[in-house]
N, C-alpha and C positions, 0 to 999 in steps of 0.2 A: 481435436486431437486425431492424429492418424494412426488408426486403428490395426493391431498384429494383421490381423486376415489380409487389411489392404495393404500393406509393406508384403505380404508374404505375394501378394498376388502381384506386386509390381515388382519386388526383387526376381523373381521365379522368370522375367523377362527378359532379354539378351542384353548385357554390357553397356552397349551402347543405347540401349533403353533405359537402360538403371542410371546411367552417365547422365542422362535428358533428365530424370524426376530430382536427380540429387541438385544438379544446377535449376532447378526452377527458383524463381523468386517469390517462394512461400514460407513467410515465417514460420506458422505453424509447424512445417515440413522440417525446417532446421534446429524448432526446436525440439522436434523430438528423436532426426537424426543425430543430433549433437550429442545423447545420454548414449547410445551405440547398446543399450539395453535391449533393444529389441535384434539387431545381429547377433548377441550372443546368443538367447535365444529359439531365434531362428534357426542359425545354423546345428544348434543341439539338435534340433528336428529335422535335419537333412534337407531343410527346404532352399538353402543357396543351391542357385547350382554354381558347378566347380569357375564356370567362366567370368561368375561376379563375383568370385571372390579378392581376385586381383585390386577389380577396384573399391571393392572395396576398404583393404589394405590400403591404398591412395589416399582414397576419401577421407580415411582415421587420421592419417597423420596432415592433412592440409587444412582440414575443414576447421580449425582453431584460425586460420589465420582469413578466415572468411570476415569480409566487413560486419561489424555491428551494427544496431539501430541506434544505442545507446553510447554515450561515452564514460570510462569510468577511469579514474587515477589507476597509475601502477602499483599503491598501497593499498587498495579496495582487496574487497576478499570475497568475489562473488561464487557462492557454490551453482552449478547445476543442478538445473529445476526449477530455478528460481525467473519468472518474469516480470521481463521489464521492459516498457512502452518507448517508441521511437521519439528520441530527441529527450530523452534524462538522461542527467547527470549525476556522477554518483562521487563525490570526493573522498579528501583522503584517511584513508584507516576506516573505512564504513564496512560492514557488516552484513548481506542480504544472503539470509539464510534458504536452503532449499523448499518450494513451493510456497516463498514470499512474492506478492504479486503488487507489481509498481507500475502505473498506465503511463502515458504518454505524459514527453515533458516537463516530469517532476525535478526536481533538483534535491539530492539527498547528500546534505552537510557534512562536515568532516566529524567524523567520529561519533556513525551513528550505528542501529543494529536496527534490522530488521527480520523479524521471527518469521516462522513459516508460515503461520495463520493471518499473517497481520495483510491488510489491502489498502492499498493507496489510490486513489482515485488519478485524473488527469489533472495536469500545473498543480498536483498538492508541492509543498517547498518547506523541507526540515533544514533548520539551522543546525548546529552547531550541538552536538556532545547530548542526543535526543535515541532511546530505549523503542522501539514502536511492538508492541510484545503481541503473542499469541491474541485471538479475538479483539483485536484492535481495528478498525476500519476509520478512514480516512477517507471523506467522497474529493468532490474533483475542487480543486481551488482552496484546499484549508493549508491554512498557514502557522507552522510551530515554530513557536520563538526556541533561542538558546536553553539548553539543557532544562526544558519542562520536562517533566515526566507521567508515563501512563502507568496504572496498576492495573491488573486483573484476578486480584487474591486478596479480601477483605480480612482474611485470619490466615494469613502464613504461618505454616508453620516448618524449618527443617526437620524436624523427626518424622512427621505427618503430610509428607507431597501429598496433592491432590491427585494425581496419576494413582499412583501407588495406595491413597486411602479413601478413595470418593466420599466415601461414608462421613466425612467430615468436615464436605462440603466441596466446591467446584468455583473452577476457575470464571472469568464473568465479563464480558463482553463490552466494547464501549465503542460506540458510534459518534462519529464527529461530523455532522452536515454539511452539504455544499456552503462551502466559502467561508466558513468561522476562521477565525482567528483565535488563537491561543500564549498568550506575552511569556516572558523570559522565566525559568522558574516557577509556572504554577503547575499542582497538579493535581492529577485529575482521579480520583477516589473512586474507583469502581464501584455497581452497585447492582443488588437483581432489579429485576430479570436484565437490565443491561443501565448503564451511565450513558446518557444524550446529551452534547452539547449542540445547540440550533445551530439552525442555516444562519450565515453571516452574523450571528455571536462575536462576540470579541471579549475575549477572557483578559483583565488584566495580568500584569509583571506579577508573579509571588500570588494569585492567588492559590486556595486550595478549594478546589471545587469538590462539596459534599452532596448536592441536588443536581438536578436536569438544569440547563441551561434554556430559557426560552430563545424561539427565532428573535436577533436581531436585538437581543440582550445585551446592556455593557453589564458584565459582573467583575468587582473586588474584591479582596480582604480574603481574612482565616476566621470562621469558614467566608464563604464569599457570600455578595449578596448581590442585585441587581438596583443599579444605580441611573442607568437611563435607558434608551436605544441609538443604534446605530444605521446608519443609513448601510446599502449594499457596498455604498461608491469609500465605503469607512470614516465617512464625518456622522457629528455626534446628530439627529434629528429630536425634536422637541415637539411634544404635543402638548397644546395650548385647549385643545378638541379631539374627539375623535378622530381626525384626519390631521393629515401632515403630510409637508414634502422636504424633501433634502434644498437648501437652498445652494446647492452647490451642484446635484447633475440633476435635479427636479423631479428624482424617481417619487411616487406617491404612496402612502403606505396611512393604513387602516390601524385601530388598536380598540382591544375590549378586552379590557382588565389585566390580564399579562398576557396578552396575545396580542404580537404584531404581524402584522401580513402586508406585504406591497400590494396595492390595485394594477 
């Protein structure tokens, strides 16, 4: 992030200097130009001087139509503050509330939301009519079927917000590992100190996940249970032995007890 001191030290520069930092090609730079938080500001403090303010002025009203990384529907409802990684997509009627963070190349589904605290890794991909809430994280490549849902409130209560009464417990965290997958409809029961679903997991359609997920688990049912594992490449793998390969891309992978690991 670019820091007040260093905007104050480059704005305090002639015109045509401030003209050169505003077109540089640093995201960073535009996205914190783009809040105009820090010109207001600054100029409280008399640190523009008078000859940047002009373009300032310019800058305010053009810099909306500055190219994006990202592409988003004209129904999308993206607030300020919020980042998002070059080459996502964001469809229609979605939701990415301020200081929600979405990496490169995601694709976020028609009519989803995403909270301020929630983080989305790289090529993560929301389908269709999916909540991604507070302390929610998503690493790179996990995949959420059609309106699954996440929780992070074991005892909700309206009368009793957790903001407003911590005393009666806290909100609670759920990590979803590089490359799980998650099917249509299940969902996923928060839990302390946090809910884990493994790396390349694959949550059936309508489960209800009440435990951790192991890596490379298929889990079913209400509540769910784990019924085999799965290769990275998403075909089913079977161990006969300790060891085992996919016979379909020949990744190789290890198991002892509920633990699977690739070699």
């Amino acid at each position: 992030m670019i820091l007040e001191t260093q905007l104050s030290q480059e704005i305090t520069k002639t015109s045509s200097g401030f003209n050169k930092l505003i077109l540089k090609k640093d995201n960073l730079a535009y996205e914190n130009l783009h809040s105009f938080v820090y010109w207001d500001l600054l100029n409280k403090k008399g640190t523009i001087p008078k000859e940047a303010l002009k373009s300032i002025e310019l800058i305010k009203k053009s810099i909306n139509h500055m190219p994006k990384n990202y592409w988003a529907h004209k129904t999308a409802n993206i607030q300020k503050g919020a980042r998002i990684g070059k080459g996502t997509k964001v469809w229609h009627n979605s939701q990415i509330i301020n200081g929600a963070q979405i990496g490169e190349d995601c694709v976020i589904g028609h009519n989803c939301l995403i909270q301020s605290r929630a983080k989305l890794g790289k090529g993560v991909k929301l389908e269709s009519n999916i909540d991604v809430w507070d302390l929610v994280i998503l690493e790179d490549y996990v995949f959420v079927g059609p309106s699954a849902v996440f929780t992070n409130d074991i005892n909700p209560r309206a009368k009793y917000p957790k903001k407003k009464y911590p005393q009666h417990g806290q909100w609670l965290p759920t990590l979803v590992r590089e490359g799980a997958t998650i099917g249509a409809n299940a969902t996923i029961i928060s839990a302390k100190p946090k809910r884990i679903i493994g790396k390349w997991a694959l949550v059936g359609a309508g489960a209800v996940i009440v435990k951790d997920v192991p890596d490379y688990a298929i889990v079913v049912g209400v509540p769910s249970k784990v019924i085999g594992w799965v290769c990275e490449c998403g075909n089913k793998i079977n161990f006969k032995s300790t060891r085992t390969s996919c016979r379909i891309c020949k990744r190789k992978y290890q198991k002892k007890g509920d633990k699977v690991w690739r070699l």
